[in-house]
C-alpha positions as CSV (number, residue, x, y, z in Angstrom):
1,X,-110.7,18.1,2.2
2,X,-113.6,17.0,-0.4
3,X,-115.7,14.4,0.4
4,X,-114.2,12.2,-2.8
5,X,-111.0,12.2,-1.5
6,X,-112.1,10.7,1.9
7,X,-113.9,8.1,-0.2
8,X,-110.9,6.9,-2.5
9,X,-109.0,7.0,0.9
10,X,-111.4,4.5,2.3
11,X,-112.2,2.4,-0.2
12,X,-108.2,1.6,-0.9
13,X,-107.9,0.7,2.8
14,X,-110.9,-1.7,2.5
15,X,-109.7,-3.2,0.2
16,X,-105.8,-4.9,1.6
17,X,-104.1,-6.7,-0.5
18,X,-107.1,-7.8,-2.5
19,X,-105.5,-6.0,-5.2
20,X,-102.4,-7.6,-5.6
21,X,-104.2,-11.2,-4.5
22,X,-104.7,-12.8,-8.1
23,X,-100.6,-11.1,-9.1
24,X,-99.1,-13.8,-7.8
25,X,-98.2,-16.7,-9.7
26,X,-96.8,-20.4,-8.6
27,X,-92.7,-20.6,-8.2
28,X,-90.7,-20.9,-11.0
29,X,-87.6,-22.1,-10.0
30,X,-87.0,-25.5,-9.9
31,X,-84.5,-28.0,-8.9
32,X,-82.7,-29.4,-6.6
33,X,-81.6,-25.9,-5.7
34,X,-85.0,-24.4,-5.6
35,X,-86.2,-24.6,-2.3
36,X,-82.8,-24.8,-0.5
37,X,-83.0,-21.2,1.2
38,X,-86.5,-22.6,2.3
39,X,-85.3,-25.6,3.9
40,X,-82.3,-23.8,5.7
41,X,-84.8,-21.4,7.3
42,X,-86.8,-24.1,8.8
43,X,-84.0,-25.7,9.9
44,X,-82.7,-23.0,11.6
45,X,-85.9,-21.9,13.2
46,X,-88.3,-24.7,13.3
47,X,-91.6,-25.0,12.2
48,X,-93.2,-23.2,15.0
49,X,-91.6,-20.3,15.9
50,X,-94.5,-17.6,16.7
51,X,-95.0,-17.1,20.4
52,X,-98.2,-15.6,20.2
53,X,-101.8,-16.8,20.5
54,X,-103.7,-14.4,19.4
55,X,-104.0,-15.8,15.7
56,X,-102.3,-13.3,14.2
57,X,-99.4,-13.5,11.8
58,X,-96.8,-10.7,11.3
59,X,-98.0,-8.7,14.2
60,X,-98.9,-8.5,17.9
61,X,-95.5,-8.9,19.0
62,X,-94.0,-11.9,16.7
63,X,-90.9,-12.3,16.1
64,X,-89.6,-12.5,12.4
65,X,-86.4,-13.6,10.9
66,X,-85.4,-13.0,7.3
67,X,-85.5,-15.3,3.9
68,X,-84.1,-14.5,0.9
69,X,-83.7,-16.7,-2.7
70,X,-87.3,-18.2,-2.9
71,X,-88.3,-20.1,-5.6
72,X,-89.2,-17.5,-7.6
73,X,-87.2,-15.8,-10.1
74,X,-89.0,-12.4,-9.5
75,X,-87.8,-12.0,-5.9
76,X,-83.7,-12.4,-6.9
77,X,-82.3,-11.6,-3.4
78,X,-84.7,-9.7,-2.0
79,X,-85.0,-10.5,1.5
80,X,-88.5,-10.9,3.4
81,X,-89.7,-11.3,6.9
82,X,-91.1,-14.7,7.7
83,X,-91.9,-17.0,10.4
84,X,-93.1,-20.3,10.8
85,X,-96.6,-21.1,12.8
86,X,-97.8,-24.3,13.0
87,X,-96.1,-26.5,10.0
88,X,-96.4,-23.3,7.9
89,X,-93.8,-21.0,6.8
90,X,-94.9,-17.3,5.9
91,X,-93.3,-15.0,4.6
92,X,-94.2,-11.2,3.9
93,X,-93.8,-10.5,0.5
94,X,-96.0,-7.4,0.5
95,X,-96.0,-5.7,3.5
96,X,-99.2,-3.5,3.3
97,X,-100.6,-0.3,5.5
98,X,-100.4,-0.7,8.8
99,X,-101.4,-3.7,9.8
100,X,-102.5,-5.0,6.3
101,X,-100.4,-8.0,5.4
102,X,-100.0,-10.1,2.9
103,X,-97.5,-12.7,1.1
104,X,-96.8,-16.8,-0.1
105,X,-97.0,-19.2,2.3
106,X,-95.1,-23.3,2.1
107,X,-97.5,-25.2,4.0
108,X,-96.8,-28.8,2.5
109,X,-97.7,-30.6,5.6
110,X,-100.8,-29.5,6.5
111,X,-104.4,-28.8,5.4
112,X,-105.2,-25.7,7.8
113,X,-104.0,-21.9,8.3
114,X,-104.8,-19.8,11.4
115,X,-108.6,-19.1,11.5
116,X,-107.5,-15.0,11.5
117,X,-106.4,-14.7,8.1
118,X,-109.2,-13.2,6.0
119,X,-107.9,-15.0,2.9
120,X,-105.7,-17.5,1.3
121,X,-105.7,-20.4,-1.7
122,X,-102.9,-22.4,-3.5
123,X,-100.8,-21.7,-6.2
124,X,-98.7,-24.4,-6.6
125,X,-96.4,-26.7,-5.4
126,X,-97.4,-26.2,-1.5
127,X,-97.6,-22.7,-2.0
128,X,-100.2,-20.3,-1.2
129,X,-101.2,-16.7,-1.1
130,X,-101.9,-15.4,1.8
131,X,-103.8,-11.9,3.0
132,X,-104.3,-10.6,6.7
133,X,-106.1,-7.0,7.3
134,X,-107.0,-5.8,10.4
135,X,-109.8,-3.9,10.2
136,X,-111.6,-4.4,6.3
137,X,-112.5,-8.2,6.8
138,X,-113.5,-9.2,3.1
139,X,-115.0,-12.2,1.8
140,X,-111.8,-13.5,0.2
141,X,-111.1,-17.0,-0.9
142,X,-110.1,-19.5,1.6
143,X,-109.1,-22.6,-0.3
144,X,-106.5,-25.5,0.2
145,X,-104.8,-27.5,-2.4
């Protein structure tokens, strides 16, 4: 294969979800009704449900339940794996290459994500975006609300 195919190749692995990073906007549902799928999923699995201590999120053998009806009217009811970790629900709205993950995260408790993720600031209303890539670590934002 030519050389400039090998470099497109590369540099759209290096650069993970930075792409889609600034795509997503705060929710837009609101009301009483708005985060009720939300709640339900903590209450069913807790705010800690990862097993693992590695740091990572979404891989190295987590398990993951599904969420559907977040507060955003974009998503309808699409369903998305998610899991909570530490007083923070994620949930994998774009799945990526590999091991290349990214999505929103409801962290309205606490001021601190897992030291692995390469990037992550708010959008609103204790929601973030959220980016984890395993091999191209960028320089991404890393800001809380």
């Amino acid at each position: 294969m030519k050389a400039g195919f090998w470099l497109i190749a590369i540099a759209l692995l290096m650069t993970g979800c930075v792409g889609s990073w600034d795509d997503e906007s705060a929710p837009d549902l609101q009301g009483t009704g708005a985060m009720k799928s939300v709640s339900a999923f903590v209450k069913s699995n807790g705010w800690n449900m990862s097993t693992n201590n590695s740091g990572t999120i979404f891989w190295d053998g987590d398990k993951t339940a599904l969420i559907k009806d977040l507060p955003w009217t974009k998503y309808g009811k699409q369903q998305f794996g998610a899991l909570t970790k530490d007083g923070i629900l994620f949930v994998l709205t774009r799945p990526g290459w590999h091991h290349d993950v990214a999505g929103v995260a409801y962290n309205p408790n606490t001021n601190r994500f897992p030291p692995r993720l390469d990037g992550f600031k708010p959008i609103g209303q204790h929601w973030y975006v959220w980016c984890e890539l395993e091999f191209a670590h960028t320089n991404l934002d890393r800001i809380y609300e």
